[in-house]
C-alpha positions in Angstrom: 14.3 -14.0 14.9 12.0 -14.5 18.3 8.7 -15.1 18.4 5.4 -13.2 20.3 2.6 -14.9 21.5 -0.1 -12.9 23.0 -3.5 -11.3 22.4 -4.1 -8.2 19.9 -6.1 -6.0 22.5 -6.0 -2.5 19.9 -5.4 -2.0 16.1 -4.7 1.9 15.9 -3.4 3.9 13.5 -0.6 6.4 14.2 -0.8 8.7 11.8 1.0 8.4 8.2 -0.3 5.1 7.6 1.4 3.7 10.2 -0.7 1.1 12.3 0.1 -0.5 15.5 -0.9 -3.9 16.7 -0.8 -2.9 21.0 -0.9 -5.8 23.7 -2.4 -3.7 26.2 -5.4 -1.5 26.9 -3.1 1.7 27.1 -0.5 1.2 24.5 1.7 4.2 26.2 2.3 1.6 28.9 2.4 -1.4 26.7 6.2 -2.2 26.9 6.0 -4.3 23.2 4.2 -3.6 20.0 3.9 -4.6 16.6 4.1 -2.2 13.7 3.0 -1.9 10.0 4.1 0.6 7.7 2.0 1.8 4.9 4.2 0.6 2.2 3.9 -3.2 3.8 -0.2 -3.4 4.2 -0.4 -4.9 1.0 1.6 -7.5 1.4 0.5 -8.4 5.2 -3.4 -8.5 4.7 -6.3 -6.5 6.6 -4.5 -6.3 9.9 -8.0 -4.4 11.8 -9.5 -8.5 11.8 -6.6 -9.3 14.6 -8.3 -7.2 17.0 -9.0 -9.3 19.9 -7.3 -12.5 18.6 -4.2 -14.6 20.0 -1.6 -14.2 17.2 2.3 -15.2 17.0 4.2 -12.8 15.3 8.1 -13.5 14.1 10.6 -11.4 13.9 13.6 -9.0 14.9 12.7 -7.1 18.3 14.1 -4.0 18.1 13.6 -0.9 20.6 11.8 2.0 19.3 11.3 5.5 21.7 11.5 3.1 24.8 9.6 0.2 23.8 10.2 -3.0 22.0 8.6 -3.4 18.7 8.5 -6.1 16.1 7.9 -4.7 12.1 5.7 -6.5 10.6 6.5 -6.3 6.9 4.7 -9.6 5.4 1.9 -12.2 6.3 4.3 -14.5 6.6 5.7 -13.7 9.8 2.3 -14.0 11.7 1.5 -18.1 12.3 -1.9 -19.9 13.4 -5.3 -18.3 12.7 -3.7 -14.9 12.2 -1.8 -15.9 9.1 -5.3 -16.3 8.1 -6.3 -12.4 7.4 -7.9 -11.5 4.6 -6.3 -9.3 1.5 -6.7 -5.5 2.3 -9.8 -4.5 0.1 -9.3 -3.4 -3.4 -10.6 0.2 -2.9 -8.9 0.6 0.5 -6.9 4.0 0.6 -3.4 2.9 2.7 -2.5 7.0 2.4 -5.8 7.7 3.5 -6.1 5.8 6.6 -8.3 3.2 5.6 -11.1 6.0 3.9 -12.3 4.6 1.1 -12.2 5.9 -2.5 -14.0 4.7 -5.9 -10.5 5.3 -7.5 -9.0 8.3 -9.6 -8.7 9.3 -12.9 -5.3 9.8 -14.4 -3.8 10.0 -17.8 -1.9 7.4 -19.0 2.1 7.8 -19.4 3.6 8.8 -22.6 6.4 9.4 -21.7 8.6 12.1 -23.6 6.7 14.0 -26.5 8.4 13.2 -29.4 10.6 15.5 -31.8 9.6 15.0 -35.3 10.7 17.0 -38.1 8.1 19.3 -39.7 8.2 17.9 -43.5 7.3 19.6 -46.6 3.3 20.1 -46.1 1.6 17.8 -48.9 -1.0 20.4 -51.0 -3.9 18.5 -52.9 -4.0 18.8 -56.4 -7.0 18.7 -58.6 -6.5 15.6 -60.5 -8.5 17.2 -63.5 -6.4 20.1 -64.0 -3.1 18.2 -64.4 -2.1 21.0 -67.3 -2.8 18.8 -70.3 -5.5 20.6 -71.8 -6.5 19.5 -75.6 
């Protein structure tokens, strides 16, 4: 695990829910970024309130397409006032790219439909003609 110290300059998103936390005005020179998938926003927080803050990031640096990068997958890894980001809003689209949505409508799961036997049909009878006429 190493740490990164350094100011947040650009939160971006690159496409497919993927946003990128860039050091540098023009992140194609940057030569270190921080990156969080879609799947992990969640559980790291509204990462757009880093902009322009110091934050220390922990992690594994690993090179991606010729540039270091850290992933960050949970808050937990940022220390200091950016461990301090608030939850992503409740109505906040991840696949969407941050567009907002009031929510959709789905059907609940049944699961399977269930096989049941067709019984006898039950036929009413009229209880006053039971046949015992006197």
């Amino acid at each position: 695990m190493k740490c990164v110290y350094g100011k947040v300059v650009q939160v971006h998103d690159g496409g497919r829910g993927v946003t990128f936390l860039d050091f540098c005005e023009d992140y194609r020179k940057c030569p270190f970024v921080v990156v969080v998938f879609a799947r992990d926003l969640k559980r790291v927080g509204d990462v757009r309130y880093l902009q322009g803050k110091q934050i220390e990031v922990h992690g594994k640096i690993q090179e991606y397409d010729g540039r270091a990068e850290i992933i960050l997958s949970r808050y937990q890894q940022l220390r200091g006032d950016a461990a301090r980001i608030p939850p992503l809003p409740k109505d906040y689209d991840v696949e969407r790219r941050g567009n907002y949505r009031a929510g959709t409508f789905s059907r609940p799961n049944t699961g399977k439909p269930s096989r049941k036997r067709n019984k006898a049909p039950v036929t009413i009878e009229d209880p006053s003609s039971t046949g015992n006429d006197e």
